[in-house]
SEVORO-556105 format. One line per 4 residues: number of its first residue (from 1); their letters; for each residue x negated, y negated, z negated of C-alpha. Coordinates in steps of 0.001 Angstrom, whole numbers. Example, Ala and Ser with C-alpha at 12.3 -4.5 7.8 and 13.67 -1.06 7.14 Angstrom:
<pts>
1> AS> -12300/4500/-7800 | -13670/1060/-7140
</pts>
This chain:
<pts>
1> XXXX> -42280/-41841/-67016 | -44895/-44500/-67331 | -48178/-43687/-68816 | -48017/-46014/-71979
5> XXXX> -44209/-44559/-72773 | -45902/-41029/-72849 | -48762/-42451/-74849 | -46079/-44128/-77307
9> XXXX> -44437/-40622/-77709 | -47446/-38646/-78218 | -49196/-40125/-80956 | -45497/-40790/-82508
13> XXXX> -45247/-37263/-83192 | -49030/-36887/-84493 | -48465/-39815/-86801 | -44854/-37946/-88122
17> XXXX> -43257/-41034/-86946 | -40816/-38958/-84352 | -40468/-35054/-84313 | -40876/-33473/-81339
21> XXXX> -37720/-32096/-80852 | -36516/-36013/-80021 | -38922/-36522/-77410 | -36257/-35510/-74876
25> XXXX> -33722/-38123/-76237 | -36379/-41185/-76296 | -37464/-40124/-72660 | -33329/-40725/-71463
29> XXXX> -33283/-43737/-73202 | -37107/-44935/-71672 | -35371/-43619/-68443 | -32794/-46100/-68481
33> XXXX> -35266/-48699/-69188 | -37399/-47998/-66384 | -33983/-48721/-64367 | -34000/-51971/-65692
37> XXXX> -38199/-52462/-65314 | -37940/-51964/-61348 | -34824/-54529/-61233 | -36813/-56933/-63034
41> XXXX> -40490/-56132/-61270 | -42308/-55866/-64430 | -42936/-53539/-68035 | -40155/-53887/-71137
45> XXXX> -42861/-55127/-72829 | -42765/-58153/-70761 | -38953/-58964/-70740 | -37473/-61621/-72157
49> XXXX> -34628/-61321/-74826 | -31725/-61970/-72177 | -33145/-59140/-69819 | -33300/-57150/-73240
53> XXXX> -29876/-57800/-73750 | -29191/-56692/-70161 | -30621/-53409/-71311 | -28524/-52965/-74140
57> XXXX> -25533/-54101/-72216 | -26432/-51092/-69561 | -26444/-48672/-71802 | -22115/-48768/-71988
61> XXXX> -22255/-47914/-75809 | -18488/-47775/-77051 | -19883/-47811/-80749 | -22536/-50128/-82720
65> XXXX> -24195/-46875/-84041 | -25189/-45385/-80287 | -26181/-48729/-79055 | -28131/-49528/-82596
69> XXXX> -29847/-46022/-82153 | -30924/-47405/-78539 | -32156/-50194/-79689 | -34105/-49181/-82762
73> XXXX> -35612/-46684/-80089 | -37064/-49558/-78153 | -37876/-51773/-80629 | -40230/-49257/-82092
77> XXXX> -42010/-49007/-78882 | -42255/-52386/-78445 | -43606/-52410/-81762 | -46156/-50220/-80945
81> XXXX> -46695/-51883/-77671 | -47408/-55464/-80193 | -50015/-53348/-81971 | -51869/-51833/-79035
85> XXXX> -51984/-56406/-77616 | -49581/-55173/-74776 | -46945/-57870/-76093 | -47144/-60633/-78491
89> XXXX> -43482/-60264/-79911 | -41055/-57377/-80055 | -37627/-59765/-79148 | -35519/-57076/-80180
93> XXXX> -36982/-57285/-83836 | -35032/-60388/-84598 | -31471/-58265/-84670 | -29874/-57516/-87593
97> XXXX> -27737/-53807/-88015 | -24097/-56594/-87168 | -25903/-57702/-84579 | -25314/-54915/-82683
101> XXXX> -21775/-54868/-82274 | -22229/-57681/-79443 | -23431/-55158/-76706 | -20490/-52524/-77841
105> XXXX> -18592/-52147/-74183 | -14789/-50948/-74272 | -14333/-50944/-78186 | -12794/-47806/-79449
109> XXXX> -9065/-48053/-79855 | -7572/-46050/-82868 | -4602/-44998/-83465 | -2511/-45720/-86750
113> XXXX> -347/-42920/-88427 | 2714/-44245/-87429 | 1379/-44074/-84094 | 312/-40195/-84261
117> XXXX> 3548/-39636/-85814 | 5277/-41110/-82262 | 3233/-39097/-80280 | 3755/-35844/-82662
121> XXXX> 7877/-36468/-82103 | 6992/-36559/-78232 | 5247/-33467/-77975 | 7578/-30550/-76734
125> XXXX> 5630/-28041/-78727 | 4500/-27560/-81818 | 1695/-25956/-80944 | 361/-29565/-79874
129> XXXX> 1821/-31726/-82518 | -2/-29296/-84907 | -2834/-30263/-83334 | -2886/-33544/-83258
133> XXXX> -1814/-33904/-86704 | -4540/-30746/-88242 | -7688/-32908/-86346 | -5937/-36308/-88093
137> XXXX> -6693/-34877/-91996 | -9924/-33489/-91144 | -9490/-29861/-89911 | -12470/-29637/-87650
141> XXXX> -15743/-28029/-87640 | -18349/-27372/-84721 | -16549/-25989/-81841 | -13596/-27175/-83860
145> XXXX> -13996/-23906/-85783 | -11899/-24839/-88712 | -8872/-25515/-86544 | -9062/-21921/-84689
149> XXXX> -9620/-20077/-87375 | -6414/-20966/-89276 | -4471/-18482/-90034 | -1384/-18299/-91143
153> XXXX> -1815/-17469/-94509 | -3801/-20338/-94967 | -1127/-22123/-95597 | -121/-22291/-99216
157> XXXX> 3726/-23724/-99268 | 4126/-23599/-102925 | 1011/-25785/-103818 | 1141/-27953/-100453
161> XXXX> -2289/-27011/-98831 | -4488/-25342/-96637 | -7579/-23153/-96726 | -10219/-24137/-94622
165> XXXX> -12514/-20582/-94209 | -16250/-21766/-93469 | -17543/-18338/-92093 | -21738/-17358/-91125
169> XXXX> -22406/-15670/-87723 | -21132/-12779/-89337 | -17480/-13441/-90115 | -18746/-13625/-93687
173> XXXX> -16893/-16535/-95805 | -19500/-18754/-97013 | -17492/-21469/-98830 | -13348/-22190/-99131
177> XXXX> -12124/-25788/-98427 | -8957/-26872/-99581 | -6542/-29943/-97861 | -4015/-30851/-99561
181> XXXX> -719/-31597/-96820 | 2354/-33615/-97260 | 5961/-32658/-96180 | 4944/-33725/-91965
185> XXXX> 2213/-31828/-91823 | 4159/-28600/-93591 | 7124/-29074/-91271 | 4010/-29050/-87663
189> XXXX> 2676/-25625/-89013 | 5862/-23634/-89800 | 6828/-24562/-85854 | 3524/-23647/-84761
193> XXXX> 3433/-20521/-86351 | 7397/-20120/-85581 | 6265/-21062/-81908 | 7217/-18333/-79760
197> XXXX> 7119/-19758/-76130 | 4679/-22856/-74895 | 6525/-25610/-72635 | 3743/-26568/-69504
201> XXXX> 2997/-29733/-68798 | 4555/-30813/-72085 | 8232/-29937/-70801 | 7623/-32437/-67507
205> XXXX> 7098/-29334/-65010 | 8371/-30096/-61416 | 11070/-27512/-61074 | 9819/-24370/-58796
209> XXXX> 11983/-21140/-59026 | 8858/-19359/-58668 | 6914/-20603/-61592 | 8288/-20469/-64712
213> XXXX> 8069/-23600/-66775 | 6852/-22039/-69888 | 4437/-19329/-70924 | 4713/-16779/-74033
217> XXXX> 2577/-17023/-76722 | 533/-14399/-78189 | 1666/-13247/-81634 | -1012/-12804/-83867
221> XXXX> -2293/-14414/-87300 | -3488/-17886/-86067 | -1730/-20701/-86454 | -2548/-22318/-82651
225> XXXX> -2329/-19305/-80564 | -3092/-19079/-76888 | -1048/-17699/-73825 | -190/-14376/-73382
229> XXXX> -2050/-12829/-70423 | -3399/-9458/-69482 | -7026/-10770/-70249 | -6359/-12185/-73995
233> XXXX> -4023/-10080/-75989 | -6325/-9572/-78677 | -6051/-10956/-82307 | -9058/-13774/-81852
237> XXXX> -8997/-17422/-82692 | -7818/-19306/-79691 | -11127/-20499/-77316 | -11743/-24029/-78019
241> XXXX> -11103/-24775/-74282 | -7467/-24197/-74685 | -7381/-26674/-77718 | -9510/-29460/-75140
245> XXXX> -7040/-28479/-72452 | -4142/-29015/-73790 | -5195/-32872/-75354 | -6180/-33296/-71715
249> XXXX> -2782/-32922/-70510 | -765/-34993/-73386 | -3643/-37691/-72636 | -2325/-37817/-69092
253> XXXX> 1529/-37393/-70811 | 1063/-40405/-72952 | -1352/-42746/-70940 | -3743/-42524/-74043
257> XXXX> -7743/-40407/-74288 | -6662/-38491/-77271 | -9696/-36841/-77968 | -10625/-35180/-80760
261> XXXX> -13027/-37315/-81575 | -10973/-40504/-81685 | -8471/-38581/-83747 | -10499/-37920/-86019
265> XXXX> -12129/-41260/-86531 | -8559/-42826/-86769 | -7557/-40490/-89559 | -10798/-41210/-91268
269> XXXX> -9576/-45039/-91214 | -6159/-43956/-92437 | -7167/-41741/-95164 | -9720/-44871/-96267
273> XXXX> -6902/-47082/-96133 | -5262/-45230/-98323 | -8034/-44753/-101428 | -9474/-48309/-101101
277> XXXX> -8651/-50375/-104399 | -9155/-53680/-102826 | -9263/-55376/-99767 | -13116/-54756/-99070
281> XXXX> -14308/-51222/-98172 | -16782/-50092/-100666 | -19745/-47489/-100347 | -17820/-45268/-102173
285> XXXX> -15333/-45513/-100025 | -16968/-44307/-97019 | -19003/-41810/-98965 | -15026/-40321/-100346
289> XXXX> -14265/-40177/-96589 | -17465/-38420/-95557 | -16621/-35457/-98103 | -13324/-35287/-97611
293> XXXX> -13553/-34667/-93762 | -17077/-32887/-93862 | -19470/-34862/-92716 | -22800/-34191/-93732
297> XXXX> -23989/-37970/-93553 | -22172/-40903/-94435 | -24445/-43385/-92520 | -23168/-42019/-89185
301> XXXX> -19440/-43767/-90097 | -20746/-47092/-91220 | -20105/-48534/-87735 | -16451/-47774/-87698
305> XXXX> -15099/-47153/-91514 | -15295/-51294/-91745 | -13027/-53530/-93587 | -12143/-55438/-90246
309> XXXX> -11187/-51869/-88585 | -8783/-50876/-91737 | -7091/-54442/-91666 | -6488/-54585/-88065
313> XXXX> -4894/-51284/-88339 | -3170/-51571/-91598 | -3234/-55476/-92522 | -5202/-56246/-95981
317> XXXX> -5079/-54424/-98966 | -5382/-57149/-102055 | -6687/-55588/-104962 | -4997/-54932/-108536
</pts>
């Protein structure tokens, strides 16, 4: 790391400007630039806005708020670098929060509910439709904790919802969220929980008469319920890595990277399609979506909860 980088970063944190806890992420980012410095045989501070660009281009964001995070990053160095008479002009000041979206690589691809619901209907268990479907209204959580730690009894069939537990360290309940369903959603959690045997490879096993082609699954109270082996027998919420294993393998089924995070992002965009009055996607809007599905900070879905993303998914919505 060059000297004036570690310079920038130190007196950063003594002016409050960073906390020291993101020194680490500016030094990946200054990293990356230094990449770029030894291509071009001279300081960031001395590029020119294409080689900039080049920088921002390298960086392989697939969203405008990652790549506008980047570049905010250097721009404040270079900033600092313009008050220190190391530069006369920080180039990257001239771009707006739109103008980002240029240097987005491989846009993110979402997937409509009509979609989901084709890829639900292809799933030989319910055990991964549920899933699919649960991460699509906004059962999540760190380490998607919400979706483990369904039970079955969280699921209220007389009043059409679910009860989302948030529990401490402890196992203690610290707050009760409710989701309302519809009929689909009712109909993927009774065969879950009715789920009594777990077809591998999503039913397309190679035929072997010495493997069978499905496992048993462990009866307890969760709704998504592991494998029965002689390690896990116990009544526990299923390890996440059994949830990220088996979207791995209906990604490879399908031909699609249905991750949990672009399944959640898509049913964001669905469930804003849905409570927009007008064509337009308001504040409000976004802000509706953010509590609805948990997240602590609306700002962090500006970049994708756009009008343009809603009306490419589900044409325009005229208002009344």
């Amino acid at each position: 790391m060059q000297n004036t980088k570690e310079l920038f970063l130190k007196e950063s944190v003594e002016n409050g400007n960073i906390h020291v806890n993101t020194i680490d992420s500016y030094r990946r980012i200054f990293e990356k630039v230094n990449d770029y410095e030894e291509i071009f045989g001279k300081e960031v501070t001395q590029f020119n806005f294409e080689e900039l660009e080049s920088v921002l281009y390298g960086f392989n964001a697939k969203n405008k708020s990652t790549i506008e995070t980047y570049g905010r990053i250097i721009s404040s160095y270079l900033n600092w670098a313009c008050d220190k008479g190391l530069c006369e002009e920080n180039l990257l000041g001239r771009l707006k929060t739109d103008d980002f979206n240029k240097y987005v690589i491989n846009h993110e691809e979402y997937i409509t509910e009509k979609q989901l619901r084709r890829y639900e209907d292809l799933c030989e268990n319910y055990q991964d439709a549920v899933i699919l479907r649960l991460l699509f209204i906004g059962v999540g959580g760190k380490g998607l904790s919400e979706l483990r730690n369904l039970k079955k009894t969280d699921v209220d069939r007389e009043n059409k919802c679910i009860y989302i537990n948030k529990t401490d360290n402890k196992g203690n309940v610290i707050y009760r969220k409710t989701i309302e369903i519809d009929e689909r959603t009712l109909y993927l959690l009774d065969g879950a929980i009715n789920e009594k045997i777990y077809k591998k490879r999503n039913g397309n096993m190679i035929y072997n008469e010495h493997v069978r082609e499905y496992t048993d699954l462990i009866d307890n109270d969760y709704v998504i319920r592991p494998s029965l082996t002689k390690t896990d027998t116990t009544n526990n919420p299923v390890d996440k890595f059994v949830i990220y294993r088996r979207l791995k393998n209906l990604s490879e089924f399908f031909g699609i990277d249905l991750n949990t995070k672009l399944i959640q992002k898509s049913g964001m965009l669905y469930y804003l399609h849905r409570i927009r009055k007008g064509n337009e996607v308001t504040l409000n809007d976004i802000k509706t979506v953010a509590e609805i599905f948990g997240i602590k900070s609306y700002h962090n879905l500006k970049s994708f909860l756009t009008t343009e993303n809603v009306n490419k998914l589900y044409g325009k919505k005229e208002g009344n």
